[in-house]
C-alpha positions as CSV (number, residue, x, y, z in Angstrom):
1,X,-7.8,-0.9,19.5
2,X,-9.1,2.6,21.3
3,X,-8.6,4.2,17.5
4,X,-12.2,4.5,17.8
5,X,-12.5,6.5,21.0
6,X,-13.7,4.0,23.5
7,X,-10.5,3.8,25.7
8,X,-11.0,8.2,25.5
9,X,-14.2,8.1,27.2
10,X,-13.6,5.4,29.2
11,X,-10.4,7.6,30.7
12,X,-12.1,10.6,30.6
13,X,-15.4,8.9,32.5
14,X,-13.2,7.8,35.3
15,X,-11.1,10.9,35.7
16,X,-8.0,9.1,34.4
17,X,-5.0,11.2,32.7
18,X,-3.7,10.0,29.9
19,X,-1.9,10.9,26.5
20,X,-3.9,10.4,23.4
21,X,-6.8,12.8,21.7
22,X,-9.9,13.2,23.5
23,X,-13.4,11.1,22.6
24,X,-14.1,14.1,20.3
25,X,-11.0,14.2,18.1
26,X,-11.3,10.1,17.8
27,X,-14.9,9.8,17.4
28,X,-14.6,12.5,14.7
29,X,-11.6,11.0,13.0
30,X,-12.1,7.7,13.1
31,X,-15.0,8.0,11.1
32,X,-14.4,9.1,7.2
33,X,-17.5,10.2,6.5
34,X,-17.7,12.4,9.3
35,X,-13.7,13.5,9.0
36,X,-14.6,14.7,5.4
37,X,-17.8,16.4,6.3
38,X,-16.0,18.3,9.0
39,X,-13.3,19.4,6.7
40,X,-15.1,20.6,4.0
41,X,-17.3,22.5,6.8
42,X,-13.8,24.3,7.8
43,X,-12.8,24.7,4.2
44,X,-10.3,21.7,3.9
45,X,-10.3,20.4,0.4
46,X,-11.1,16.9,-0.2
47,X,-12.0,14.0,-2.9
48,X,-15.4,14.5,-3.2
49,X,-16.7,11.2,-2.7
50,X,-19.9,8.2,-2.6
51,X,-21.4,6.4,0.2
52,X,-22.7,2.9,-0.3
53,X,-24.4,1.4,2.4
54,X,-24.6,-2.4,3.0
55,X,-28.5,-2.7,3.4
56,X,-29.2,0.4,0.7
57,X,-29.6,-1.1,-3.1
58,X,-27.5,1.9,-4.8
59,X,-28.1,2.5,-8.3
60,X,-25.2,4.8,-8.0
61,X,-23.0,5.4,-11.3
62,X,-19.8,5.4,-10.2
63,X,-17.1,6.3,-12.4
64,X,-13.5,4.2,-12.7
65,X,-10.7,3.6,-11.3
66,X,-11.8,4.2,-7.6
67,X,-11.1,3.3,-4.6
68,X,-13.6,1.7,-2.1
69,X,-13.0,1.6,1.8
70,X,-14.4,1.0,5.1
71,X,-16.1,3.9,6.9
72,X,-14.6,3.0,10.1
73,X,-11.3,1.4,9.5
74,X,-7.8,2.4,9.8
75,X,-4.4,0.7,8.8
76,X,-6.0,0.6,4.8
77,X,-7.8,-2.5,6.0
78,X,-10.5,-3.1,3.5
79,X,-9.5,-1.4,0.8
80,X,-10.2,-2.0,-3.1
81,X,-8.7,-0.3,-6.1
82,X,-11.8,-1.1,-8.4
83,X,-10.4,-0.7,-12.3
84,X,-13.7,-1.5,-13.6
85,X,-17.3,-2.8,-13.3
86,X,-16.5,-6.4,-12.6
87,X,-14.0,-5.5,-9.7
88,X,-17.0,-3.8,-8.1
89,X,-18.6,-6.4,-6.2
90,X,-15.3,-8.4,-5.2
91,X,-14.4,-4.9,-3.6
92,X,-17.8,-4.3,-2.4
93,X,-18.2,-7.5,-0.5
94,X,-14.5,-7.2,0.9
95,X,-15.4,-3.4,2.4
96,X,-18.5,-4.7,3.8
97,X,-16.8,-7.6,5.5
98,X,-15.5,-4.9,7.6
99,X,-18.4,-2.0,7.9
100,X,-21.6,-1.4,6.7
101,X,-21.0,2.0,5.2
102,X,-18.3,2.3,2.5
103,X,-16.6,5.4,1.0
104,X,-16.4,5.5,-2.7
105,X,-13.4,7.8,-4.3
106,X,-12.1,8.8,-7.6
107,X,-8.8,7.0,-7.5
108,X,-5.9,9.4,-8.1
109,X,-2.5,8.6,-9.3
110,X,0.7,10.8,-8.6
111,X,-1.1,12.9,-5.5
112,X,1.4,13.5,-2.7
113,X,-0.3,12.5,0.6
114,X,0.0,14.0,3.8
115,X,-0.6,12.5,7.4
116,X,-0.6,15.0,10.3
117,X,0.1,14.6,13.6
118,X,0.5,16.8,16.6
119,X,0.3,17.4,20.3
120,X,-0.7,19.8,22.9
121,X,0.7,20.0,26.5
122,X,-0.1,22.9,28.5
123,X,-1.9,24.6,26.1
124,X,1.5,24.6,24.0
């Protein structure tokens, strides 16, 4: 695992080198809640966006399609594309098999994604 920052502090505890980002950038990105809260703080645009949380009773109106995913999961383990009312449980109750807090977005067809990725070595 480690996606979640563990093996980071657990390196950076013991003085240990190693190549990966730093508990920060893991703790920060592992989390989707968090990741989104950061990025709208720098001015990144995202899907604005729900939280359900497994032991809240929402009345929240949510609005279809959508998508519905783990908090603090990676690999799109969890995920539901809800189409309508009756999908919402199923796709509740998968998501929280996996994490008590889900994030609810407006499902968006023909988007281009982008996944970044990048290194620093010296300051370089």
């Amino acid at each position: 695992d480690g996606e979640d920052g563990k093996i980071a502090a657990l390196f950076e505890f013991y003085s240990i080198k190693f190549i990966g980002p730093r508990l920060e950038a893991s703790v920060l990105s592992f989390n989707k809640e968090l990741t989104k809260l950061y990025a709208k703080s720098v001015g990144v645009k995202t899907l604005d966006y729900t939280m359900l949380r497994k032991n809240q009773n929402s009345k929240e109106k949510l609005s279809f399609p959508c998508i519905i995913k783990p908090a603090r999961l990676g690999s799109s383990i969890g995920i539901s594309i809800v189409k309508d009312e009756k999908d919402l449980e199923y796709a509740k109750d998968v998501g929280f098999e996996f994490d008590n807090d889900l994030v609810v977005e407006e499902f968006k067809n023909n988007i281009k994604e982008y996944n970044l990725a990048g290194c620093m070595i010296n300051d370089e």
